[in-house]
DRENSEDO-109824 format. One line per 2 residues: number of its first residue (from 1); their letters; for each residue x, z, y of C-alpha. Coordinates in nm, 3 decimals. Layout:
N
NUM = A = X,Z,Y  ...;
! end
This chain:
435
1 = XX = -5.420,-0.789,-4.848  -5.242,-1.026,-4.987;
3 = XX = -5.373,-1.344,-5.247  -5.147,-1.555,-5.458;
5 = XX = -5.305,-1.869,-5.596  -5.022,-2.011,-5.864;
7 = XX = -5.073,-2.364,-5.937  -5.265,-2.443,-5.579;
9 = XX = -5.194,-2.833,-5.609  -5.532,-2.817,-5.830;
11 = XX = -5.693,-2.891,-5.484  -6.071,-2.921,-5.585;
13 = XX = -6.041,-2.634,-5.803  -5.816,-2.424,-5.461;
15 = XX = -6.106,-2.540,-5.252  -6.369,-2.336,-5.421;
17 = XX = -6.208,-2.046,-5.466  -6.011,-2.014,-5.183;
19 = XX = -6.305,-2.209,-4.968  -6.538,-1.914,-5.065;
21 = XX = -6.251,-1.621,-4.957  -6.227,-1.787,-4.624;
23 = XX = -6.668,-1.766,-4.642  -6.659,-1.433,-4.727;
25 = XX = -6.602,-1.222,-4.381  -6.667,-0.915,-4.502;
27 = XX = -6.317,-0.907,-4.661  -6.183,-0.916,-4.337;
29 = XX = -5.777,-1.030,-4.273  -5.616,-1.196,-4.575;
31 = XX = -5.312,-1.369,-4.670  -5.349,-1.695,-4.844;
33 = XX = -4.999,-1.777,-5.047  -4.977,-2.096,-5.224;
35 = XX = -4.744,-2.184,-5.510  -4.712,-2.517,-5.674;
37 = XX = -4.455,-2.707,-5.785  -4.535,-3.025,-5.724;
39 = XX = -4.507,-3.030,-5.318  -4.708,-3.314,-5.229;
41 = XX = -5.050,-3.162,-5.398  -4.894,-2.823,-5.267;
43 = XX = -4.915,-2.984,-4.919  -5.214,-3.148,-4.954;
45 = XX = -5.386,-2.780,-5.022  -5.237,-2.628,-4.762;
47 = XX = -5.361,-2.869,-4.566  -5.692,-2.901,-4.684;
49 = XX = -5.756,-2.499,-4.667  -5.618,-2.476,-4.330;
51 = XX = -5.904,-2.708,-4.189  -6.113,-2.516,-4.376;
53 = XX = -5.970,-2.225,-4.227  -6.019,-2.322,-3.856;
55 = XX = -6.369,-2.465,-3.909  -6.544,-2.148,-4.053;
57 = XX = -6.329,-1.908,-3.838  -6.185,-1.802,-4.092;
59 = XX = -5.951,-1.465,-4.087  -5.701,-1.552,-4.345;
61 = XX = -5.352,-1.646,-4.264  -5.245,-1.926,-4.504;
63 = XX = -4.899,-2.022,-4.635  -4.678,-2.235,-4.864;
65 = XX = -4.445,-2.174,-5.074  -4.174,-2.345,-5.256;
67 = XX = -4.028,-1.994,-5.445  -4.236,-1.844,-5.664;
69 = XX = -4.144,-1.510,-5.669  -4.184,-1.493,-5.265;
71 = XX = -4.539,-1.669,-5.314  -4.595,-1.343,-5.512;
73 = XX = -4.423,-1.069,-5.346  -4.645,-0.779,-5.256;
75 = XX = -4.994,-0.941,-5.377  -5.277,-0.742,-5.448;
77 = XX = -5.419,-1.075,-5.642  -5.312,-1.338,-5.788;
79 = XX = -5.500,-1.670,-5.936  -5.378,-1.846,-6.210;
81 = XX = -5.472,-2.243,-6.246  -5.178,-2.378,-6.398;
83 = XX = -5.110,-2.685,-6.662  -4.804,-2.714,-6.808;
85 = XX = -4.641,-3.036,-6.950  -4.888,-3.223,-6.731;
87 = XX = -5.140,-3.485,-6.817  -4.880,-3.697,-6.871;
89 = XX = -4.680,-3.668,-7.109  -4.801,-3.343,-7.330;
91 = XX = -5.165,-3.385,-7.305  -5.124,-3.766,-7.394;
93 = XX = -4.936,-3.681,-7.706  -5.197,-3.351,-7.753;
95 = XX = -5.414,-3.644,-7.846  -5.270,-3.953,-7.982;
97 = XX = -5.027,-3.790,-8.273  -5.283,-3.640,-8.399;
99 = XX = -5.514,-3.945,-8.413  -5.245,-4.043,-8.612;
101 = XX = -5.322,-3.859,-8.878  -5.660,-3.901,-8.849;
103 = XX = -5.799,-3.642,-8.643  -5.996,-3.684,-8.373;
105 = XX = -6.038,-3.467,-8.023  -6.275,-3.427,-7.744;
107 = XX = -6.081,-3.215,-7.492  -5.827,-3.072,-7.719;
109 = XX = -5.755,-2.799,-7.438  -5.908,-2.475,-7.577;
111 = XX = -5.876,-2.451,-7.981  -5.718,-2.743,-8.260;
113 = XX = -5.437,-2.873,-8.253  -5.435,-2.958,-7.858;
115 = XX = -5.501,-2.565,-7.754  -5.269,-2.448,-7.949;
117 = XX = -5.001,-2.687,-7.792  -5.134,-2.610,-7.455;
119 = XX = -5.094,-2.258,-7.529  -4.703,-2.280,-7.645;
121 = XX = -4.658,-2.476,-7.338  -4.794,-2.247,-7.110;
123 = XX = -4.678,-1.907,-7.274  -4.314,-1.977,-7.193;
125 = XX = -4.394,-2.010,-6.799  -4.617,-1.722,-6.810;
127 = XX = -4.375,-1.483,-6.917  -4.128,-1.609,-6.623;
129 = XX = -4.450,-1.545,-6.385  -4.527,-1.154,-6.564;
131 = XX = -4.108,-1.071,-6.455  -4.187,-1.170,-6.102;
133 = XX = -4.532,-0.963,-6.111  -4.363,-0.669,-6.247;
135 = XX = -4.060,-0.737,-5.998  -4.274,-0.783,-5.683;
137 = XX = -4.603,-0.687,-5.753  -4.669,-0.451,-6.054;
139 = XX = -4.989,-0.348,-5.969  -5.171,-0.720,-5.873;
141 = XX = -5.492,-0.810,-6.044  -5.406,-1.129,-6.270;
143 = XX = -5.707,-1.374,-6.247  -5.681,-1.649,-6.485;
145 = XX = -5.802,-1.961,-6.538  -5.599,-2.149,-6.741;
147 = XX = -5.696,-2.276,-7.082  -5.662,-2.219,-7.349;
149 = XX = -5.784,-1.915,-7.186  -5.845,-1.653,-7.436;
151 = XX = -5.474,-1.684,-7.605  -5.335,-1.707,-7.306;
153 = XX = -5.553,-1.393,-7.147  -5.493,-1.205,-7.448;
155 = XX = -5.123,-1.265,-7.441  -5.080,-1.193,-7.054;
157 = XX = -5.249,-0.807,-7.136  -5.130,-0.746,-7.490;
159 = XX = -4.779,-0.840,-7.480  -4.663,-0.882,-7.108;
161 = XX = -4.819,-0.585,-6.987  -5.021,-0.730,-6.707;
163 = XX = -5.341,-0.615,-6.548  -5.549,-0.942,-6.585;
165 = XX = -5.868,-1.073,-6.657  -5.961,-1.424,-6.788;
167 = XX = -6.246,-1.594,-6.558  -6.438,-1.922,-6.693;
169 = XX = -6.726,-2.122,-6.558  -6.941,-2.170,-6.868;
171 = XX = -7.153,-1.844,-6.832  -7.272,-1.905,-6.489;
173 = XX = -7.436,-2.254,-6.588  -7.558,-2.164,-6.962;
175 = XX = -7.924,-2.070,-6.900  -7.948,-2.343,-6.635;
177 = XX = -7.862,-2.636,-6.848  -8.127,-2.523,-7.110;
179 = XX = -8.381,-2.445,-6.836  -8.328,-2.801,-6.669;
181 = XX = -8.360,-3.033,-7.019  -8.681,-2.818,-7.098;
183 = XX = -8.880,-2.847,-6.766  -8.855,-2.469,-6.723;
185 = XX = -8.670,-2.423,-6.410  -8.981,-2.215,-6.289;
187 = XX = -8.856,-1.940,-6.468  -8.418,-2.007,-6.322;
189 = XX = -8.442,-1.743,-6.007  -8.590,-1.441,-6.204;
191 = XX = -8.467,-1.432,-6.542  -8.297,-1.219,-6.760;
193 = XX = -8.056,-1.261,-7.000  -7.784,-1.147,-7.246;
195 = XX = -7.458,-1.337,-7.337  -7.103,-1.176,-7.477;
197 = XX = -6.897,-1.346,-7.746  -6.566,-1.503,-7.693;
199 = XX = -6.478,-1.756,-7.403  -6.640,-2.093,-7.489;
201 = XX = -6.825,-1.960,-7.747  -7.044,-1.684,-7.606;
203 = XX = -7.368,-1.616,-7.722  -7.676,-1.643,-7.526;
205 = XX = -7.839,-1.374,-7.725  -8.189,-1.282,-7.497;
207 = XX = -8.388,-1.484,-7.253  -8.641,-1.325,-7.080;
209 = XX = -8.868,-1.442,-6.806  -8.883,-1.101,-6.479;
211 = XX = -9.130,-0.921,-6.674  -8.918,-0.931,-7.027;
213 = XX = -9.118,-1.173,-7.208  -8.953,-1.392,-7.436;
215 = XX = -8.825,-1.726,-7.283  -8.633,-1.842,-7.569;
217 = XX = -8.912,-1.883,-7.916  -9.077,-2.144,-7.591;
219 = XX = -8.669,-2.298,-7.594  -8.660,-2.373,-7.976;
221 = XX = -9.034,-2.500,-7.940  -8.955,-2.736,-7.712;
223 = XX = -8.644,-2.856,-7.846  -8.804,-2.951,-8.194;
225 = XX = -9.153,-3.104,-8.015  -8.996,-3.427,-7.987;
227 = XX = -9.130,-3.445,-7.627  -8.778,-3.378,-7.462;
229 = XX = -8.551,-3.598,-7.661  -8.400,-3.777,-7.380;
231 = XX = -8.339,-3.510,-7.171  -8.141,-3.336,-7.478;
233 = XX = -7.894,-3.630,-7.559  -7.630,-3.470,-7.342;
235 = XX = -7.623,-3.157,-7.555  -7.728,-3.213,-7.858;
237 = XX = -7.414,-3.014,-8.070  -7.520,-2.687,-7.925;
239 = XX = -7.917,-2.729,-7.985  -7.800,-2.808,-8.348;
241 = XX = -7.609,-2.459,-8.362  -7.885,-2.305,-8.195;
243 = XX = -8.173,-2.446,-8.459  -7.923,-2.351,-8.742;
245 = XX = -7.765,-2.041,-8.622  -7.996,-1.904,-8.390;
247 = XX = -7.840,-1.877,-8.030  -7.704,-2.101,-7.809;
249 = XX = -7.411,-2.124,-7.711  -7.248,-2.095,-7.340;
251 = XX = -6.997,-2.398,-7.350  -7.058,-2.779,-7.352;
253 = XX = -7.160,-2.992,-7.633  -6.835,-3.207,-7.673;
255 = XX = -6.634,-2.894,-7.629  -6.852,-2.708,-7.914;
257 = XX = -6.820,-3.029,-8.162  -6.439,-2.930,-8.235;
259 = XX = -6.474,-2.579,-8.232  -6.659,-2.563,-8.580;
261 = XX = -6.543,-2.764,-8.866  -6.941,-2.940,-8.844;
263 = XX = -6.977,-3.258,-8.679  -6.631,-3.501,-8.651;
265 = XX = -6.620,-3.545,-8.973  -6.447,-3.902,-9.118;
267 = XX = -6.689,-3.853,-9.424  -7.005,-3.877,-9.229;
269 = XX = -6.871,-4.106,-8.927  -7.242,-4.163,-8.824;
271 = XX = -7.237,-3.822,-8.701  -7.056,-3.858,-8.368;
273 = XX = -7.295,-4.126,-8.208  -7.594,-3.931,-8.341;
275 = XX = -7.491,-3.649,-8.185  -7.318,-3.843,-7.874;
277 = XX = -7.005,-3.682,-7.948  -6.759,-3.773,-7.680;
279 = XX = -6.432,-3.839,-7.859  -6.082,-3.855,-7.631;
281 = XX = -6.306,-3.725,-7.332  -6.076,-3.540,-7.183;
283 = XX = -5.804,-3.827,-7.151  -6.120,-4.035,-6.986;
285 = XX = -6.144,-3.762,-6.742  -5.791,-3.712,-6.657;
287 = XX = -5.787,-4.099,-6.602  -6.062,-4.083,-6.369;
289 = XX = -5.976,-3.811,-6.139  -5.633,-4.017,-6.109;
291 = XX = -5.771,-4.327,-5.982  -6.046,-4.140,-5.805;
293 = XX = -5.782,-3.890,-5.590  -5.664,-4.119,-5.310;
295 = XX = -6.027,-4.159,-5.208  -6.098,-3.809,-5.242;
297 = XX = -5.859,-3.675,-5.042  -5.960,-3.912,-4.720;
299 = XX = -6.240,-3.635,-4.751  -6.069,-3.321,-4.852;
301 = XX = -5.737,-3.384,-4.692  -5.715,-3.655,-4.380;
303 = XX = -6.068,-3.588,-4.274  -6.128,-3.327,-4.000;
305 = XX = -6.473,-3.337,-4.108  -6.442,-3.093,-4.422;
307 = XX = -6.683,-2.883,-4.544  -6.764,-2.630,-4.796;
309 = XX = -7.039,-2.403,-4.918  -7.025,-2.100,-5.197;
311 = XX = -6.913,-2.211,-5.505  -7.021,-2.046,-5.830;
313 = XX = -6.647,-1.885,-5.902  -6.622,-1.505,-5.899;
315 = XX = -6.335,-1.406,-5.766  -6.457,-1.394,-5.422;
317 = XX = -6.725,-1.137,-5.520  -6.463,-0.954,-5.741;
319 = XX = -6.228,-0.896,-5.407  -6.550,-0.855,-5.187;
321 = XX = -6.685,-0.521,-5.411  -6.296,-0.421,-5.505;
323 = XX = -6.226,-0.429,-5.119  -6.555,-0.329,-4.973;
325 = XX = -6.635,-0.043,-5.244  -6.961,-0.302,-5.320;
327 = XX = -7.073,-0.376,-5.653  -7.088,-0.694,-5.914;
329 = XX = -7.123,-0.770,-6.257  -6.959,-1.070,-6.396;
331 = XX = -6.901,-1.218,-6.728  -6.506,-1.217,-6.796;
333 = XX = -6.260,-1.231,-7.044  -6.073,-0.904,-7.165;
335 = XX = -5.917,-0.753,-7.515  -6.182,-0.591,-7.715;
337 = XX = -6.147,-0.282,-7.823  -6.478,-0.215,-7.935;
339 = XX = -6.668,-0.395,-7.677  -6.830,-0.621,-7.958;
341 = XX = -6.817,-0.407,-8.259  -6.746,-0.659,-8.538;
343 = XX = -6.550,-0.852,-8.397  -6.138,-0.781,-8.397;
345 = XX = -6.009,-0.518,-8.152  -5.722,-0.752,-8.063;
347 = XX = -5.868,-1.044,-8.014  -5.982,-1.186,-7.640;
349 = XX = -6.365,-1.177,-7.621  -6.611,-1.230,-7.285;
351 = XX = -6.831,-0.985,-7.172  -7.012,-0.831,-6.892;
353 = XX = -6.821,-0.652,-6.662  -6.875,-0.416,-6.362;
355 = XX = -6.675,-0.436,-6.001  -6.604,-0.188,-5.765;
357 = XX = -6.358,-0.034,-5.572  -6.184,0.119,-5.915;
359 = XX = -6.164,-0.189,-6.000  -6.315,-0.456,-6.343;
361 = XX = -6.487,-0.215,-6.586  -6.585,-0.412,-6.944;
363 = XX = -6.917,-0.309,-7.085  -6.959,-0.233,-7.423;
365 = XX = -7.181,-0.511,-7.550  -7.258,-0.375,-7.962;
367 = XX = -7.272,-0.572,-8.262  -7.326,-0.997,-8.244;
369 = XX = -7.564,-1.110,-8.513  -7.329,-1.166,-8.823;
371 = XX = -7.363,-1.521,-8.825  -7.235,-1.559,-8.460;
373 = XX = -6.932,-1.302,-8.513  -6.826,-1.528,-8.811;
375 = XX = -6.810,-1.843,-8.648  -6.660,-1.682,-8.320;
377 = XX = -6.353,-1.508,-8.623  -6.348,-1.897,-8.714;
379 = XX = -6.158,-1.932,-8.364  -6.033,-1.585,-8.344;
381 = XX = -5.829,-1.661,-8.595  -5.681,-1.921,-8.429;
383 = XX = -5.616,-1.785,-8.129  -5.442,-1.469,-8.288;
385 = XX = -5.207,-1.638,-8.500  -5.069,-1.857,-8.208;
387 = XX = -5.028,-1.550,-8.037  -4.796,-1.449,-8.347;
389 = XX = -4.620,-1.770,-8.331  -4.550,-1.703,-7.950;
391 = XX = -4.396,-1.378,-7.993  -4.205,-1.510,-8.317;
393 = XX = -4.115,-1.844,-8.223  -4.130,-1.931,-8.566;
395 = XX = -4.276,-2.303,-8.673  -4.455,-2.143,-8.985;
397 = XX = -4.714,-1.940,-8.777  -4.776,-2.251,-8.592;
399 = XX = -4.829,-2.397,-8.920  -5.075,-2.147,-8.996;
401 = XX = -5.255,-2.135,-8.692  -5.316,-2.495,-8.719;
403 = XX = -5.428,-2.438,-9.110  -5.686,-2.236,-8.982;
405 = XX = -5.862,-2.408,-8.700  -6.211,-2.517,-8.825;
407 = XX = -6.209,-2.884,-8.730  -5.859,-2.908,-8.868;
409 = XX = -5.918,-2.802,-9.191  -6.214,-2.989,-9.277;
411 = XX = -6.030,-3.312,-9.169  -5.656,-3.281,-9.285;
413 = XX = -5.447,-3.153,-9.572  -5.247,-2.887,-9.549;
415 = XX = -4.922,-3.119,-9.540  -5.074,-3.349,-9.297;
417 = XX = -5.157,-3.071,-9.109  -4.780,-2.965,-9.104;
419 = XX = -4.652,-3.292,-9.026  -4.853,-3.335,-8.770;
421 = XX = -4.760,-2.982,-8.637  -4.344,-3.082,-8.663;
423 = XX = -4.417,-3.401,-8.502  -4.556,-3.240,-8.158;
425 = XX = -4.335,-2.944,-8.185  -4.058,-3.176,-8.185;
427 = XX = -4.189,-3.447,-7.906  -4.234,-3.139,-7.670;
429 = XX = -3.946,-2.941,-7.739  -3.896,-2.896,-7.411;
431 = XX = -4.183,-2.708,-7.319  -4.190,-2.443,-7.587;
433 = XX = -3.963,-2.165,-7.761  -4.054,-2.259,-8.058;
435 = X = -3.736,-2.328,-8.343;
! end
């Protein structure tokens, strides 16, 4: 068995994945290929994971490579974690053109004006990887994790024909957040709960305490009681869509706040320090993991000392019940088709899914409450029409794709919105197909 991990320079994010293959013995022998193309973080993994390796006693067999298409020859999976364009220079100008015009970002990586850049950056590369998959490996399980994950998921099944699922980490920490800011962590080990939606904007639709008694009416108590108002500042965008809307929602706060068209607003500027909006975030956090690498990799990389313990990722449970005939349910990203009943059968939504030897088997989840379909269609839309403007290269579905984001349109005008669109189309020219 064979697993491909493309863009394996992400060397935190290759240690927990990879680090919880090389835990998981009942697997037994595995090949580790990894794929990067920058060769010093390529090294540095190969490196790191190979301590790992010998430490735990690992069984798999770990390699580098500098071709892709050998990296991927004859695996059974493969792991996407790829960025394209870099934090420097597209993500940079993902965020300061269109503070230009006035609109502001948090982590511009997923929806607006940033995902949708991300997304025409990415898709070009992606369809270079799907010929080598069909090439090598035709029948390998795709397992991505790049954002903006539910256009590019979608895109990978619906038009490049590959067998792939879209993984996240926002479902496996939902309930836990909530439980920690309201003192309820009594309840963490035995609860039950329901959450399906789309990819960073799930809904957490029942919490239930072993017995199935209602956790969440105690939630929305204690969030308007007044008694837990510190402990809330770090996430208080998703309480407000819970209070107003109903359910909570799986991803972060300053994620959330550009997703709906509610709270960076230049009319009501007040808004982002009452709600401790973080804006440019994601720049701050590419910044610090920068100047923070060289002493991190003393520890992951030079040290002999290196250690690891189960992450929260799935795909070592996926391969474990694929490969041992076991079973899992996971939360994971997959076109609709009736899975959630009003929302569209094209688009990319997250929801449970069963693992076995057969393989990932979606569940069909029913009908959201109407209010949390319509603001997941809000990014839907989105997402679908810079599908279209992948497949038709053509600037005027990028146009409309942007029209149509939430945060976008309560902020700009429709020609600001264009100009803005021509100006980053044209400053990254070189990472998209786009005319």
């Amino acid at each position: 068995m064979k697993i491909t991990f493309i863009g394996a320079g992400s060397t935190i994010f290759a240690k927990n994945v990879l680090g919880d293959l090389i835990l998981t013995k009942e697997i037994g022998k595995f090949d580790i290929a990894l794929y990067d193309i920058d060769l010093v973080r390529l090294e540095e993994s190969f490196v790191m994971l190979s301590k790992l390796n010998r430490k735990y006693n690992g069984l798999a067999k770990i390699r580098k490579f500098q071709n892709r298409k050998e990296a991927l020859r004859d695996a059974k999976y493969i792991v996407n974690a790829i960025q394209v364009g870099g934090y420097e220079p597209c993500t940079v100008w993902d965020f300061e053109i269109p503070k230009k015009y006035g609109l502001k970002q948090t982590i511009g990586d997923t929806l607006g004006i940033g995902g949708i850049m991300r997304a025409l950056r990415t898709i070009p590369v992606l369809e270079e990887i799907a010929k080598d998959i069909k090439e090598v490996c035709p029948n390998a399980l795709f397992i991505n994790y790049s954002n903006p994950l539910s256009i590019l998921t979608g895109y990978l099944i619906e038009h490049l024909g590959v067998n792939a699922i879209g993984l996240c980490h926002s479902v496996q920490v939902c309930v836990k957040g909530l439980f920690e800011t309201f003192d309820m962590m009594n309840y963490y080990k035995n609860h039950k709960s329901k959450i399906c939606g789309i990819n960073h904007q799930a809904w957490l639709l029942e919490l239930t305490d072993k017995d199935g008694n209602d956790l969440y009416q105690e939630v929305k108590k204690r969030s308007l009681s007044g008694k837990y108002i510190k402990e809330m500042q770090w996430d208080l965008v998703r309480l407000e869509i819970m209070q107003r809307f109903g359910y909570y929602v799986t991803e972060s706060s300053e994620h959330t706040s550009e997703y709906t068209p509610f709270f960076i607003k230049d009319k009501y500027p007040d808004l982002i320090e009452e709600m401790n909006i973080p804006i440019d975030e994601y720049l701050r956090r590419c910044e610090k993991q920068i100047s923070e690498w060289d002493e991190l990799k003393v520890k992951l990389v030079d040290s002999d000392d290196i250690e690891h313990v189960k992450s929260n990722e799935y795909v070592a449970d996926i391969i474990k019940a694929i490969e041992t005939n076991g079973s899992y349910t996971l939360h994971g990203n997959v076109i609709n088709k009736g899975k959630i009943t009003n929302l569209p059968s094209s688009a990319c939504v997250e929801v449970l899914c069963t693992v076995d030897s057969n393989g990932i088997s979606p569940v069909k989840m029913g009908e959201l409450p109407e209010q949390c379909a319509a603001l997941n269609r809000l990014m839907i839309n989105v997402q679908l029409l810079t599908i279209k403007a992948a497949i038709s290269k053509n600037r005027e579905d990028v146009y409309r794709a942007a029209y149509l984001d939430p945060h976008t349109f309560s902020e700009l005008s429709l020609t600001d919105t264009k100009d803005m669109c021509d100006e980053l189309l044209d400053i990254e020219k070189d990472w998209h197909q786009i005319k």
